[in-house]
VEXDO-385494 format. One record per residue (C-alpha): residue number from 0; x, y negated, z negated. Coordinates in steps of 0.02 Angstrom, whole numbers. Each point is the difference from the previous one (the first is absolute). Layout:
   n      u      v      w
 NUM      X      Y      Z
...
***
This chain:
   n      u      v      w
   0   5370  -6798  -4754
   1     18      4    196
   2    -72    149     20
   3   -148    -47   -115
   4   -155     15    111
   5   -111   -168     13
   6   -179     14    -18
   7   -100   -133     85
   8   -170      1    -18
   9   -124   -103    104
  10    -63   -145   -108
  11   -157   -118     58
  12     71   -159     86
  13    -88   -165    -33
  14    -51    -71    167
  15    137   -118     46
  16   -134   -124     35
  17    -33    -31   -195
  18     76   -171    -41
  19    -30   -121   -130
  20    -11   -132    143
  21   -196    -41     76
  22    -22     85    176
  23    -55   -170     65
  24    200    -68    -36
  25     68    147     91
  26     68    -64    185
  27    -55    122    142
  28    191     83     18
  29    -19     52   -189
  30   -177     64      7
  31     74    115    158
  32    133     22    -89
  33    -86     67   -180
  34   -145    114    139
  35    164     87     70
  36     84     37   -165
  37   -164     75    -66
  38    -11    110    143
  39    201     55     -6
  40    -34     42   -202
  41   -159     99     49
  42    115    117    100
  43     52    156    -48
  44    175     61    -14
  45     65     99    134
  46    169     27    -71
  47     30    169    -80
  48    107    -14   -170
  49    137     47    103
  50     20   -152     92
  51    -17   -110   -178
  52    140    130    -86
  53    120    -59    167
  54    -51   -215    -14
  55     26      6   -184
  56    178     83     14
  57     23   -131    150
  58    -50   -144   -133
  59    131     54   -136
  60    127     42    124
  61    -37   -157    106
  62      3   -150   -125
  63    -61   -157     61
  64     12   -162   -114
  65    -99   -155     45
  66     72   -158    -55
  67    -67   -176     13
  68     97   -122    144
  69     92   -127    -81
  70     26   -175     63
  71    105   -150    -12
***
């Protein structure tokens, strides 16, 4: 299976933007915030398949676990 070639076709991105929460709520630093994620997801992928091949072996060579802090 490592040597199984991955396929990744471009699928249609909802504009980040979309929310279930009103425009008007939206503070100003979110609004920038959604306009610059729309923009990043309307950019194309300049990464050959190479590159992806090399940061998914980094993933499942490099684990990383996230655990929550606990207190007291």
């Amino acid at each position: 299976m490592a040597n199984t070639p991955i396929v990744r076709r471009q699928q249609p991105k909802p504009p980040a933007s979309r929310s279930s929460r009103p425009p008007a709520r939206l503070r100003p630093q979110n609004r920038k915030l959604l306009k610059w994620l729309d923009s990043w997801l309307a950019t194309a992928d300049d990464r050959g398949e190479k590159w992806w091949l090399r940061f998914e072996d980094d993933l499942r060579s490099q684990r990383t676990t996230f655990r929550s802090t606990q207190t007291g």
